[in-house]
Structures are given as C-alpha cells and as structure tokens.
C-alpha positions in Angstrom: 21.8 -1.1 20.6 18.7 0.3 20.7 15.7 -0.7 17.9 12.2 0.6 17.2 9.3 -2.0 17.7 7.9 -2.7 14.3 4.5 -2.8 15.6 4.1 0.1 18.6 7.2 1.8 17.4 8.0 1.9 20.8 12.0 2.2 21.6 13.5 -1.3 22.8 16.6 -2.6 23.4 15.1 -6.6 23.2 13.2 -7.5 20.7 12.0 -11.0 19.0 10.4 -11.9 16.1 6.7 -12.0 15.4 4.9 -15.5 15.5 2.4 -13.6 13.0 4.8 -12.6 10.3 7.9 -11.1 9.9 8.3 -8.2 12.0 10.4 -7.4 14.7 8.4 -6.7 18.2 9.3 -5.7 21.8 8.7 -7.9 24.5 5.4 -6.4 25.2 4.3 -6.9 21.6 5.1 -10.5 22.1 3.1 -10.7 25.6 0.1 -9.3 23.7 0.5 -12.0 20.8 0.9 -14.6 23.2 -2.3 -13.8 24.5 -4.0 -13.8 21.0 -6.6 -16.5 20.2 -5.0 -17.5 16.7 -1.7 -17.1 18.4 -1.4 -21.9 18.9 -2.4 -21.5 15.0 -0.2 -19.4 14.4 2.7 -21.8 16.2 1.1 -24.9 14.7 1.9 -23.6 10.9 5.2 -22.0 11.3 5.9 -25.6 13.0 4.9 -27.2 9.6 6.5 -25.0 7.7 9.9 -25.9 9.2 9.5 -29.9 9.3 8.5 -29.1 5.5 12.1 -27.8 5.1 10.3 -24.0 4.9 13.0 -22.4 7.1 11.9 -18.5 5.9 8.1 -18.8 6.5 6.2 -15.4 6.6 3.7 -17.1 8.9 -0.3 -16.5 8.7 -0.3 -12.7 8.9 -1.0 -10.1 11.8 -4.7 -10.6 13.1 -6.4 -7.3 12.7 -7.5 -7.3 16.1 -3.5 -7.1 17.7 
C-alpha cells in the first residue's frame, strides 16, 4: 500500500515515523533528519520520555530548517 510522505508529499510505499514529531516520512525524509544537527537531541528526549513511562511523546517539533 502506497502512502503520501507527510513532509515532501512524495508517494512511498515505506515510511517511518518522524524523530521530530509525529508525522509519517519516507525514507529520504528520514535520511535528511538523520543528518540534522538537533536530530541526537531530538533522540535523547523521546529516550526520556519513554523510560519516564511517556510512550506517546510528540517529540521537540520539526526544526524550521528541515
């Protein structure tokens, strides 16, 4: 089944979930966040969050710059 990225729009057929927040991205979305300055940050929190028992974190939000 094919799926829109949330963030290009781009058509996909594999897609994860953002580190950022909750959207859904292609695997070229996720390259790009991977590559992302904030992107350890972003890992460190949602880390947190889940050994804090917070299993639906929304995470830090989308840098402006991705």
């Amino acid at each position: 089944m094919a799926t829109k990225c949330d963030r290009c729009k781009n058509t996909t057929k594999s897609w994860t979930m953002s580190t950022f927040n909750t959207e859904q991205i292609c695997m070229e979305c996720k390259d790009k966040e991977r590559k992302h300055p904030k992107f350890k940050e972003a890992q460190d929190a949602e880390h947190q969050a889940v050994k804090n028992g917070n299993y639906n974190f929304g995470g830090i939000g989308k840098p402006d710059d991705l």
